[in-house]
N, C-alpha and C positions, 0 to 999 in steps of 0.2 A: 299465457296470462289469462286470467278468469275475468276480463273487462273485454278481452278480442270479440269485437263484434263478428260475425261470420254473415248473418242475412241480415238484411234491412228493407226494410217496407216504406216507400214513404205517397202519402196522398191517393191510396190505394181506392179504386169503389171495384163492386159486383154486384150486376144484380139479374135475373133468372128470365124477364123480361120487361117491359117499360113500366109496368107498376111496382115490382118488389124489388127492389134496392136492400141488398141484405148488407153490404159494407157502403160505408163514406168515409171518406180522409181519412182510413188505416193511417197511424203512424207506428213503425215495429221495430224493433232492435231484437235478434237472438244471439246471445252471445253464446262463448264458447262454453262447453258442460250445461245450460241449461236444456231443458225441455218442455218443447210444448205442445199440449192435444190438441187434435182438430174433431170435436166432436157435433154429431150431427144432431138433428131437434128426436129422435129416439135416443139419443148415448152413444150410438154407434160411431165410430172414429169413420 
């Protein structure tokens, strides 16, 4: 079914060191047949 959640994120942070917090409270759902990029600050995946 195209509603089947498969990954979920919830309250997510990252950050590269104590100053740059690049995520807070991610919330995500990817369901089934969707797609999604992860692209870098150049484009690059």
């Amino acid at each position: 079914m195209a509603n089947d959640v498969l990954v979920s994120f919830r309250g997510v942070q990252k950050s590269y060191d104590a100053e740059t917090l690049i995520l807070k409270d991610l919330n995500l759902d990817i369901r089934k047949g969707e797609f999604l990029p992860l692209l870098g600050p150049s484009g690059s995946g």
